[in-house]
C-alpha positions in Angstrom: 19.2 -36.0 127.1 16.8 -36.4 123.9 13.4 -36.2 124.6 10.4 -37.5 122.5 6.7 -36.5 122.0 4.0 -37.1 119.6 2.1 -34.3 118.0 -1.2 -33.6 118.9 -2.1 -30.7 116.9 -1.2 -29.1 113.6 -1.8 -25.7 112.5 0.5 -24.9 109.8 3.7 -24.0 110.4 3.1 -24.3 114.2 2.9 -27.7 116.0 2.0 -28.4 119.3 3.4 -32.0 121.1 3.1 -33.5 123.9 5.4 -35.3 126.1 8.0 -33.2 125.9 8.7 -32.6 129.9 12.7 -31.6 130.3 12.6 -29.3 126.8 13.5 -26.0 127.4 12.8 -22.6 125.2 13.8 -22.4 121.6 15.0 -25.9 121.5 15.4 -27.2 118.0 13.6 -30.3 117.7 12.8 -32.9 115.0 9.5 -33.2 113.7 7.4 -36.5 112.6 8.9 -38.9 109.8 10.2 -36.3 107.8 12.6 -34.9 110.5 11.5 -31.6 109.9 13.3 -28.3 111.6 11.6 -27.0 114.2 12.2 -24.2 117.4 10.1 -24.8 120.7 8.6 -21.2 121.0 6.3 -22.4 123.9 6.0 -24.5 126.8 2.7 -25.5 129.4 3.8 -28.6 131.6 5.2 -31.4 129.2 3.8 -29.5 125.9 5.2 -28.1 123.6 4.2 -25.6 120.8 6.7 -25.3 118.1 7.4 -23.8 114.8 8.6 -25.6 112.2 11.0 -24.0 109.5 9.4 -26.2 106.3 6.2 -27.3 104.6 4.2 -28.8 106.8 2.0 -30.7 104.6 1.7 -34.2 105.0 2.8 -34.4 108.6 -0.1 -36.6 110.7 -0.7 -36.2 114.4 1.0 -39.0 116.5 3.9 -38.7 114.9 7.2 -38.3 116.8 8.7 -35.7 117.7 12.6 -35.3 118.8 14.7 -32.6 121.1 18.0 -32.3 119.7 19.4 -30.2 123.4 20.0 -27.3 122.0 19.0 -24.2 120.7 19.0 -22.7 117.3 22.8 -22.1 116.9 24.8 -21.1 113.4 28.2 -23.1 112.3 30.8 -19.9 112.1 34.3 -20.7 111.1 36.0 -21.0 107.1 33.5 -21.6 104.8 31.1 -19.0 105.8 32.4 -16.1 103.8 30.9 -15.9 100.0 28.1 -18.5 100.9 24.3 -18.2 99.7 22.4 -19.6 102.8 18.8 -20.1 103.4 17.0 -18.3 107.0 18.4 -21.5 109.2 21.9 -21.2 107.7 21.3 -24.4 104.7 23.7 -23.7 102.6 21.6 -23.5 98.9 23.9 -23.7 96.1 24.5 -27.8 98.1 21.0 -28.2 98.3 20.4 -27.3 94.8 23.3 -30.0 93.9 21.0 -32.5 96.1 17.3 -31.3 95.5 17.3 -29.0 92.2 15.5 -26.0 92.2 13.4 -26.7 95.3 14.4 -27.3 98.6 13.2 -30.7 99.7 11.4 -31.2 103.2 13.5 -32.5 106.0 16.9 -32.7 103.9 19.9 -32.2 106.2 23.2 -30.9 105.4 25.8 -29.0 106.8 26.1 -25.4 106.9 29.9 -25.3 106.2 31.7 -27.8 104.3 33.4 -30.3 106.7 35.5 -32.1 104.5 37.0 -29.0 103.5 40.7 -28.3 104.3 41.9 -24.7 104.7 45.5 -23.5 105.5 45.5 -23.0 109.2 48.6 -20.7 110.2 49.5 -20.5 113.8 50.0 -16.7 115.5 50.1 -17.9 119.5 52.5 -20.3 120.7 52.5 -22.9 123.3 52.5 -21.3 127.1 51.3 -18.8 125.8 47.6 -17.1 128.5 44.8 -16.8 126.6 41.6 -15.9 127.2 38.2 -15.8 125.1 38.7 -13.7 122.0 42.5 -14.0 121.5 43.5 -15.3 118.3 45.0 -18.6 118.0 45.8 -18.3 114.2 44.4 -17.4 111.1 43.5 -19.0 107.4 43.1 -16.8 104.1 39.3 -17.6 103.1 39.3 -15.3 100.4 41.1 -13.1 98.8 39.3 -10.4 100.7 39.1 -12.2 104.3 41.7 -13.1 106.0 39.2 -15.0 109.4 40.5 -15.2 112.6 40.5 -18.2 114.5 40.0 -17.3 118.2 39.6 -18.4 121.3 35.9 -19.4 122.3 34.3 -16.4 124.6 33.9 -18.7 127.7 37.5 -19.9 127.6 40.7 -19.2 129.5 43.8 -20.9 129.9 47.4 -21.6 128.5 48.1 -23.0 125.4 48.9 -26.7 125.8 49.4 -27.6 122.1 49.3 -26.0 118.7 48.9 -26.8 115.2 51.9 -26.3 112.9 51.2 -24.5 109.6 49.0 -26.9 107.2 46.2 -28.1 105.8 43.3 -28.8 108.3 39.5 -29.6 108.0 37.5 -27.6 110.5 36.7 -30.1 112.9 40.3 -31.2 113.1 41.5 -29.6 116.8 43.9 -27.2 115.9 45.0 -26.4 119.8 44.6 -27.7 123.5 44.0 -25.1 126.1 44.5 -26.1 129.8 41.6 -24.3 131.4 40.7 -24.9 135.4 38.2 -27.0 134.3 40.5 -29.6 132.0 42.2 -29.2 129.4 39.6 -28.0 126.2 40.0 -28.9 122.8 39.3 -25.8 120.0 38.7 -26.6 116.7 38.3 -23.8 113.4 34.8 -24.4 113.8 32.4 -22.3 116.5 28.6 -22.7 117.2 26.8 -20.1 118.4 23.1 -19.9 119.3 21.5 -17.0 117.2 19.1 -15.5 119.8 22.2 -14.2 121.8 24.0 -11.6 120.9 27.8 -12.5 121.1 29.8 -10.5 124.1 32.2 -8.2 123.6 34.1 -5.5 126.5 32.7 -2.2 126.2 30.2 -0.2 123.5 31.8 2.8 122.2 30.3 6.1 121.0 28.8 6.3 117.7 31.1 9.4 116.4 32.7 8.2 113.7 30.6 8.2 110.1 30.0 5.1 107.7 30.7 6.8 104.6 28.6 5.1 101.6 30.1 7.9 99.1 26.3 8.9 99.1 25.5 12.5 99.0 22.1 12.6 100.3 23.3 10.1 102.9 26.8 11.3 103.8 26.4 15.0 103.8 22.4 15.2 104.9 21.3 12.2 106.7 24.8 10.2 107.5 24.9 6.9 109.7 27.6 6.0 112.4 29.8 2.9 112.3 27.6 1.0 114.6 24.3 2.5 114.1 20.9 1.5 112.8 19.0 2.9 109.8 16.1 2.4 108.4 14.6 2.6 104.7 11.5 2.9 104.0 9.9 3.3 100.9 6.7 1.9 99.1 7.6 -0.8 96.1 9.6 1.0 93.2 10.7 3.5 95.1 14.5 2.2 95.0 14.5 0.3 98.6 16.9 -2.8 96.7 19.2 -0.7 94.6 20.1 2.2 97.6 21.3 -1.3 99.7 23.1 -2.6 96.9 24.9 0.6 96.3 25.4 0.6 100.4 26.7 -3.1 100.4 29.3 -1.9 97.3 30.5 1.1 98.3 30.1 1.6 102.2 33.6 1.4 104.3 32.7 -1.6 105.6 34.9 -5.0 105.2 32.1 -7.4 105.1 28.6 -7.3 104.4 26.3 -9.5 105.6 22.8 -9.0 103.0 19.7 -10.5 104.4 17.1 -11.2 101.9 13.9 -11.6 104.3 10.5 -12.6 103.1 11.5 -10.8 99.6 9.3 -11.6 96.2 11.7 -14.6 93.7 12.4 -12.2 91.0 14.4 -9.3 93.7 15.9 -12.0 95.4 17.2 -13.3 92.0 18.3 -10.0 91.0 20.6 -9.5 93.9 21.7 -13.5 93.8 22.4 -13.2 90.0 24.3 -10.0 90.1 26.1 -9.7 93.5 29.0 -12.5 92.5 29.6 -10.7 89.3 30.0 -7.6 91.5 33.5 -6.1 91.1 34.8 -4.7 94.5 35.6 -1.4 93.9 38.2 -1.4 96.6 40.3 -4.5 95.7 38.9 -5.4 92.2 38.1 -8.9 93.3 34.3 -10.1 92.9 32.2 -8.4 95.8 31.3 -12.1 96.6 34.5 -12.3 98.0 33.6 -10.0 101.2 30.0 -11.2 101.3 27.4 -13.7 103.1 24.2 -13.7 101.5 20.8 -15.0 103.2 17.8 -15.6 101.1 14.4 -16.5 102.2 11.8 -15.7 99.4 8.3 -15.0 100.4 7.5 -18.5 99.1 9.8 -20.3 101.4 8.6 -21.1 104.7 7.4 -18.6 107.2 8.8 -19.8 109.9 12.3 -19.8 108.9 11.7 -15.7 107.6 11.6 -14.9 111.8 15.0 -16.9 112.2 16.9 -15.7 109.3 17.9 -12.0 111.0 19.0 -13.2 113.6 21.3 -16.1 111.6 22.4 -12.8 109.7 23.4 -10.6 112.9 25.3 -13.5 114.6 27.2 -14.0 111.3 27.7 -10.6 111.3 29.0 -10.2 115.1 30.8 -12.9 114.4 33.1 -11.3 112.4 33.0 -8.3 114.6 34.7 -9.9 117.3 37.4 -10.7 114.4 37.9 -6.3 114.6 36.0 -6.1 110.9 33.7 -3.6 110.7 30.6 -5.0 109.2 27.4 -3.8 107.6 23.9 -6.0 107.8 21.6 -4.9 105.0 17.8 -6.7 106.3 15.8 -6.5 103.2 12.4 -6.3 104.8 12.4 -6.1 108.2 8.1 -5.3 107.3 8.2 -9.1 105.7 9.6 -10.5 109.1 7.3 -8.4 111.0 4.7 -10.1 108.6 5.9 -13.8 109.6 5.6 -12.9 113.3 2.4 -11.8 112.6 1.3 -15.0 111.0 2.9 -16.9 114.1 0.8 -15.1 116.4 -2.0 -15.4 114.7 -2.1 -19.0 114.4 -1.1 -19.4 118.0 -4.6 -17.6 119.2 -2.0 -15.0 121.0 -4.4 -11.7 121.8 -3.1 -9.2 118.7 -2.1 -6.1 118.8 -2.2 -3.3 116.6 -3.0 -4.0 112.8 -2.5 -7.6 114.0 0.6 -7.5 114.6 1.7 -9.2 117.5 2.1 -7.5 121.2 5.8 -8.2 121.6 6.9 -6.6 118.0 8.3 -3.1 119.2 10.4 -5.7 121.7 11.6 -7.9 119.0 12.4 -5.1 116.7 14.6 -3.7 119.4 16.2 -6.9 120.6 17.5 -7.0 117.0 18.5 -3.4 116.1 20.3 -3.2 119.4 22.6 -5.7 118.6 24.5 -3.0 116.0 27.4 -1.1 117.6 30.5 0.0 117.5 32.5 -2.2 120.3 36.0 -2.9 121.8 36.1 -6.8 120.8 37.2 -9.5 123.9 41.0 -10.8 124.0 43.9 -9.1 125.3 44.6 -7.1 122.0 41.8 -5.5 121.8 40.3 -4.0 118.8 37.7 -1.5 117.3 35.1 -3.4 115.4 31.2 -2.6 114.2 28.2 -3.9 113.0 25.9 -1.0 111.1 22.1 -2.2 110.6 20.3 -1.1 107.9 16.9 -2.4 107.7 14.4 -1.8 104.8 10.9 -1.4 105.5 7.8 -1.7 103.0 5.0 -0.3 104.4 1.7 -1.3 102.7 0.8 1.2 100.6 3.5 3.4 101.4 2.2 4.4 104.8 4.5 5.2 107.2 1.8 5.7 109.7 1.5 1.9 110.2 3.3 0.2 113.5 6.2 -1.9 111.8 7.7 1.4 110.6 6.9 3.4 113.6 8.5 0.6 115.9 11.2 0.8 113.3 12.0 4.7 114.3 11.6 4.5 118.1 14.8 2.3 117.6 16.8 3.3 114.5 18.8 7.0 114.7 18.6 7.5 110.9 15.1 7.5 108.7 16.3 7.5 104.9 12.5 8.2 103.4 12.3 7.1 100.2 9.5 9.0 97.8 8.0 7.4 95.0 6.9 10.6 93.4 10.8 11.1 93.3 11.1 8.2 91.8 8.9 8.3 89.3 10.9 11.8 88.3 13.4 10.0 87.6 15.5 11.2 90.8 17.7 8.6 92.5 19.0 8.2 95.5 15.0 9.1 95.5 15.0 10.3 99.4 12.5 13.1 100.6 14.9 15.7 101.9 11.9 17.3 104.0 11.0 13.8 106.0 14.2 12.2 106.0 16.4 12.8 109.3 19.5 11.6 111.2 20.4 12.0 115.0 23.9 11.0 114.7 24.7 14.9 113.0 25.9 16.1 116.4 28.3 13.7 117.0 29.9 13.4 113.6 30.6 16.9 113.3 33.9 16.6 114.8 34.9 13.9 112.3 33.7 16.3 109.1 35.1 19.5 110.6 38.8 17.4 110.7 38.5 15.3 107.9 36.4 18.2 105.4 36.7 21.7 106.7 35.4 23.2 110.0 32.5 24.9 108.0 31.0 21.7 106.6 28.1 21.5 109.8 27.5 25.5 108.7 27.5 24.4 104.9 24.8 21.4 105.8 22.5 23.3 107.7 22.0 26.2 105.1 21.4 23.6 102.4 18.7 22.2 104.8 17.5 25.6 105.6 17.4 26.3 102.3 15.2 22.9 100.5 12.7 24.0 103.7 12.6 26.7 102.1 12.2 26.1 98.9 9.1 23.6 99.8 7.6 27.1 101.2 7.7 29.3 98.1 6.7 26.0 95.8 3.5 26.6 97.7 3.1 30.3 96.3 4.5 30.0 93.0 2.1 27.3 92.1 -0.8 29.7 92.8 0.9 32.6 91.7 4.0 31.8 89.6 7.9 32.2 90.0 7.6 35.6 88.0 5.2 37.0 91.6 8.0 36.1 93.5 10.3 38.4 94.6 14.2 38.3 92.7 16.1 37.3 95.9 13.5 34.3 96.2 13.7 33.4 92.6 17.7 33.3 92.9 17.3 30.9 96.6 14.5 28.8 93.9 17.6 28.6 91.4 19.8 27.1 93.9 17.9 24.5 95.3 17.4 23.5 92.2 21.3 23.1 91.9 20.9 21.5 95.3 18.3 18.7 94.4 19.7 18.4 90.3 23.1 18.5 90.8 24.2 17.5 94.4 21.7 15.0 95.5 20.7 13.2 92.5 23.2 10.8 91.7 23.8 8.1 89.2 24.6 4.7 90.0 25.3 3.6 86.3 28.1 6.3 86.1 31.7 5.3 87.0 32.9 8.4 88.5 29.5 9.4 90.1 28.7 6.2 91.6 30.8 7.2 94.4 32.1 10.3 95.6 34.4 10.9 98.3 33.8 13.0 101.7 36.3 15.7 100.6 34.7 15.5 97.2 31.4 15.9 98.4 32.2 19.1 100.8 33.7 21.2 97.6 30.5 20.4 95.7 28.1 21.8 98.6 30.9 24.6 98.9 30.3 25.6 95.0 26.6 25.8 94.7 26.5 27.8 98.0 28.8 30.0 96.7 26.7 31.0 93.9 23.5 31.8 95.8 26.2 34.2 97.9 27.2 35.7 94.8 23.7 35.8 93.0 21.9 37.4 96.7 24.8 39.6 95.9 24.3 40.3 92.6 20.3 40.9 93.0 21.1 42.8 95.8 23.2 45.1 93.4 20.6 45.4 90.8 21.1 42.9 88.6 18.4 41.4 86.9 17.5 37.7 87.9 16.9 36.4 84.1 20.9 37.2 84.0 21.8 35.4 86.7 19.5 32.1 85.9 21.1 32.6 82.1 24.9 32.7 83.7 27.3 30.1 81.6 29.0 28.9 84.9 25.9 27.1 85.8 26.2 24.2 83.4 29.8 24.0 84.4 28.2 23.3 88.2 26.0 21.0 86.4 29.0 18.6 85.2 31.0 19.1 88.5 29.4 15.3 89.6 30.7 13.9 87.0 35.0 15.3 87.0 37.1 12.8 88.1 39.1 12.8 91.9 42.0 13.7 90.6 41.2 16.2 88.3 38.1 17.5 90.7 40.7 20.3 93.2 41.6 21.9 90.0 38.5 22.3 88.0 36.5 23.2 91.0 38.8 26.2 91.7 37.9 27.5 88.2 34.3 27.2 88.8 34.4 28.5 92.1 36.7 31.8 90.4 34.1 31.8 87.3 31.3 32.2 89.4 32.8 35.3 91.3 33.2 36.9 88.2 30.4 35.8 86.2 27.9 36.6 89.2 29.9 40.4 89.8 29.4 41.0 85.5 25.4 40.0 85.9 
């Protein structure tokens, strides 16, 4: 049933109606002549306060305003996968065909192309029990994605009818299931409201790593298939170009990348350059295993709250189709921002800083939705979505409540310094405030997949940079040359440590990723050194030899040998050192 109202009050993006007895929460409704897109985000007998996800300017009160039945939902099917969509799922490069540059108020069009034919190939027959989550067939949507068309989550039946293999638009019904309730008609396409978080059977452990081919993120502060992590850093710190590497290199099959609340120009930057992205993997454009979501800070503030929760849906979406996916949120702080701005302009009591009351709830309901899960259906698989949510605290504060909501939640803390960055020193994250809980359960992966000492190997290079912060403190009101030779030849390794393991170069092909095995030897070799140089202080040896040791550029270059070449060369380094360090 469609209801109708008239507005009785406007304060920006929120509008309260009235006549609107029978809505229910987070209906979308039309608002006034315009038919702008609004969510009822309040209700007191028959009126309604609701935010609308455009301009507001012009809109009178007494205008009408319409109830569409239900809530705000995303289109998920072919057609998704390589689309540039706006925070309610608009699809911009059609809008731009429609409206130029700037999105017009009120325009309408569909999130997935519906006149659109893919190739739908059937994989379940007719008789055949099904139940929600099986897959009825599948079409090739890119070269990367081969989607899944499955059964709806509430349905359960037998196959009545099937498609044969063809050409089909995505509201053509491509099979009849004879459910207790009928017989139901499934088509390629799926809505799904994007406050609820899609069901799945069971949430597994998160033991197994996502492995970015990182350094400082794999070997120091690593993040489980399924887990949440957050970056925060103040603005030029690196926040952008450590997600970009994430969304290129992490072993994930799609990546969902939400652009939320960010300035034009970054959102440009990662518009312009993602679909001339080469996938590393496949050496097909990047585009080709990616949804993009962009709402600019200029765009309406309404529709900043929605888009991360379009984003996550798309994301568990394809989750339930047993790919593992990883969400970058680029800022969760601007979201925070919007809610803020809601509150605020419906008189709600604030909390801290402003922000709203309910934003450590919020925060949660959406981080919680990452996991690592066995998917519905009778063939079940293992499927994830990873989070990872930048946060830009103002000034760089990480005092303030978005990012301390942020770590209640999220396992993993990547803390980005812009004193690192300004030295030049990227991935630029602070070694000493960064952490990551998942460590423990990891282990077991590392110790099968690297070598059993790689937990031993990680915790003496952290003992070690603690350290080294410690005696920074003395040499710079002393000096190194106070400091005694075993603590001079520790300050010489972490050096190594900071130099040559976890600064990395993006720009360079062989040290823009480097593998887990790769990774382990490196940490192996500079350890190795300040065994033998202890050793060799130990012995006598005077510590201006061993800082003046040739092997030491040769650990210098050992980023930048290729995989194939790396086993051998690092064996001659390793053998080099032995020596070099015994002759000191």
């Amino acid at each position: 049933m469609i209801n109708e109202g008239n507005i009785i009050k406007i304060a920006g993006p929120v509008i309260v109606a009235d006549g609107m007895r029978g809505t229910q929460m987070y209906e979308v409704v039309r608002v006034g002549e315009a038919k702008l897109i609004g969510e009822i985000i309040e209700l007191e007998g028959d009126t309604a306060t609701i935010q609308v996800y455009e301009e507001t300017a012009g809109v009178k009160p007494g205008e009408k305003v319409e109830s569409t039945g239900g809530p705000l939902s995303v289109e998920l099917g072919p057609g998704v996968m390589g689309s540039i969509f706006d925070g309610i799922q608009r699809p911009l490069e059609v809008i731009k065909g429609i409206s130029g540059d700037y999105i017009a108020r009120g325009i309408d069009v569909d999130s997935i192309d519906k006149e659109k034919k893919w190739t739908f190939e059937p994989v379940a027959k007719v008789g055949d029990k099904v139940v929600g989550g099986d897959v009825l067939g599948q079409v090739q949507e890119t070269s990367a994605v081969l989607q899944k068309i499955m059964v709806p989550p509430m349905i359960e039946g037998t196959i009545k009818s099937i498609a044969a293999k063809a050409e089909y638009t995505v509201l053509e019904t491509i099979a009849e299931i004879e459910t207790d309730e009928g017989i139901k008609e499934v088509q390629m396409l799926q809505k799904w409201p994007v406050r609820k978080g899609r069901p799945y059977k069971e949430k597994l452990d998160p033991d197994i790593p996502l492995i970015t081919g990182q350094r400082a993120q794999d070997t120091f502060f690593c993040l489980a298939k399924g887990g949440a992590a957050a970056i925060p850093g103040p603005f030029g710190s690196g926040k952008t170009v450590t997600q970009q590497q994430l969304a290129k290199w992490a072993d994930a099959d799609i990546v969902v990348y939400i652009g939320c609340g960010e300035r034009g120009n970054e959102m440009t930057e990662v518009l312009t350059e993602f679909p001339f992205l080469t996938d590393p993997k496949t050496g097909n454009p990047i585009m080709d295993r990616t949804v993009l979501i962009a709402n600019t800070s200029n765009m309406p503030v309404a529709a900043r709250e929605a888009c991360v929760y379009t984003g996550i849906t798309i994301a568990e979406y394809f989750r339930d189709q047993g790919y593992d996916v990883a969400l970058m949120a680029d800022s969760t702080s601007r979201w925070a921002e919007a809610m803020r701005e809601i509150s605020g302009r419906l008189e709600e009591m604030p909390g801290e800083e402003g922000y709203p009351a309910y934003l450590a709830s919020r925060l949660a309901q959406f981080y919680e939705r990452a996991g690592r899960v066995i998917t519905l259906g009778q063939d079940p698989k293992e499927s994830s979505v990873t989070v990872v949510g930048a946060v830009s605290p103002p000034g760089g504060d990480l005092s303030e409540p978005v990012t301390q909501n942020t770590l209640r939640i999220c396992k993993v803390f990547w803390a980005l310094d812009a004193s690192l960055a300004d030295k030049r020193h990227f991935p630029s994250i602070n070694w000493l405030q960064s952490y990551s809980l998942y460590v423990e359960s990891i282990t077991n992966w590392w110790q099968e997949n690297a070598s059993e000492e790689w937990r031993a190997n990680r915790d003496q290079a952290m003992v070690l940079l603690q350290k080294e912060s410690e005696l920074e403190e003395i040499v710079q009101l002393v000096g190194p040359d106070a400091l005694p030779e075993t603590d001079q030849a520790t300050l010489e390794t972490t050096r190594m440590l900071r130099e040559d393991f976890l600064q990395q170069n993006a720009f360079d092909d062989v040290d823009t990723y480097c593998a887990p095995d790769k990774q382990y030897k490196m940490l192996k070799t500079i350890l190795l050194f300040y065994k033998e140089s202890l050793a060799a202080v130990n012995r006598g040896a005077p510590i201006a030899n061993i800082v003046a040791l040739p092997v030491k550029e040769e650990i210098g270059k050992m980023k930048y040998i290729p995989q194939d070449e790396f086993d051998a060369k690092i064996a001659e380094i390793q053998s080099a050192i032995t020596k070099q360090c015994s002759e000191a």
